[in-house]
N, C-alpha and C positions, 0 to 999 in steps of 0.2 A: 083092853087092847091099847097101846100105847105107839109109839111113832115105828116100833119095830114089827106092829103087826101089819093092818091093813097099810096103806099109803094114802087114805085118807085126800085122792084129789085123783085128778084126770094126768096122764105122762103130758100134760103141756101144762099143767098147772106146775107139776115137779119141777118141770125143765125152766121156767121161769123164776120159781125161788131159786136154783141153782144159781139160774145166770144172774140173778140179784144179789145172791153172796158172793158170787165171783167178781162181779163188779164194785163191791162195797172193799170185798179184799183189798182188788188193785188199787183203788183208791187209798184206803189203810197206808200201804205200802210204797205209794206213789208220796205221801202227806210225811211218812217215815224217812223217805230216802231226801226229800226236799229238807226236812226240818235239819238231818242230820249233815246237809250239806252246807246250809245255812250256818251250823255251829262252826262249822271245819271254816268256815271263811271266817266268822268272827272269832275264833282264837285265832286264828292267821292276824288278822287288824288286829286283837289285842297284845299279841306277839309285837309286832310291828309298833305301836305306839308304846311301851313298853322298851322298846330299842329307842324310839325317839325320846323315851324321857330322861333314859341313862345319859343321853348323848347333851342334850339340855342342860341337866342337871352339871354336869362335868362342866360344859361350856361356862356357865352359870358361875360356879366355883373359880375357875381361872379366870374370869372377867372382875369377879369381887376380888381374887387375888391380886392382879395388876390394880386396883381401884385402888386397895390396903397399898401395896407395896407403894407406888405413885409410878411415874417415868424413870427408864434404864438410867445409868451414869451418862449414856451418850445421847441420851435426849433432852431436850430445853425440858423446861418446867410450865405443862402446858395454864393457859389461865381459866384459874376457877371458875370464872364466868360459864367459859364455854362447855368445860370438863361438865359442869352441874347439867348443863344443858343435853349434851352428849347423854348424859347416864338420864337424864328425866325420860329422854326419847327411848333409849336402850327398855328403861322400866317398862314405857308404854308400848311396846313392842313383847316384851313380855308377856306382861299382862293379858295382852290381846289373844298371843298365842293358848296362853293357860285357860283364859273362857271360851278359846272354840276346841281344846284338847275336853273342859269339862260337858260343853254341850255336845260332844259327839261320843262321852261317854253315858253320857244319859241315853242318847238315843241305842248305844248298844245294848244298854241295861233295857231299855225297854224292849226292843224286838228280841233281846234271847231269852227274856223270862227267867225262870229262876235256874235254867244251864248260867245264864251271865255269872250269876253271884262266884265268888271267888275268895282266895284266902286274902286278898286284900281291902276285901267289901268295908272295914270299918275305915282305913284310910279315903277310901272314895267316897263313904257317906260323912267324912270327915269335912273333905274337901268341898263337898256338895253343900251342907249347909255354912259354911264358909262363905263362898260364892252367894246364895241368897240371904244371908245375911248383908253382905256389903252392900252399900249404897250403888 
């Protein structure tokens, strides 16, 4: 006699594993719809950072550009002093940005688990032990 013979319990013992699978369901399905809405926002923000890096990176390029080139024909010749000064600051502004662009890619590595991982995963664990390395 196996589960299809007798029912093996009283109609309020049945009715209570029902409603105990129906509830563990919802839950299932409630844990499902959360996780997958969680992803749908973090590739949104990795989208998103991703637009901010192009935009950077560009900026970045046309800043070392004008550095290379120096001042138009129609501008003085600014002084080195201050120029050195200028870009130290510029650096550290940088920089700043690039260790909270990496600390807030750690933190999405860590809340998506292994959905985060991506085809770029060896650049970002590139960049990650970079970052702990430096002083």
């Amino acid at each position: 006699q196996g589960w299809r013979g007798e029912s093996r319990g009283s109609p309020q013992q049945l009715a209570e594993r029902y409603a105990d699978l129906a509830a563990s369901h919802s839950e299932a399905l409630r844990q499902r719809e959360e996780r997958e809405w969680h992803n749908a926002r973090l590739r949104q923000e990795n989208a998103r950072l991703r637009l901010e890096n192009r935009r950077l990176r560009r900026e970045n390029r046309c800043l070392f550009r004008q550095a290379l080139l120096g001042p138009g024909p129609d501008k003085p010749p600014a002084d080195p002093g201050e120029e050195a000064e200028a870009l130290r600051a510029q650096l550290g502004r940088l920089q700043e940005k690039h260790r909270r662009a990496l600390r807030h890619l750690r933190r999405c590595r860590a809340a998506g688990g292994p959905e985060a991982s991506g085809a770029e995963d060896g650049d970002l664990d590139e960049l990650l032990l970079e970052e702990e390395e430096q002083p």
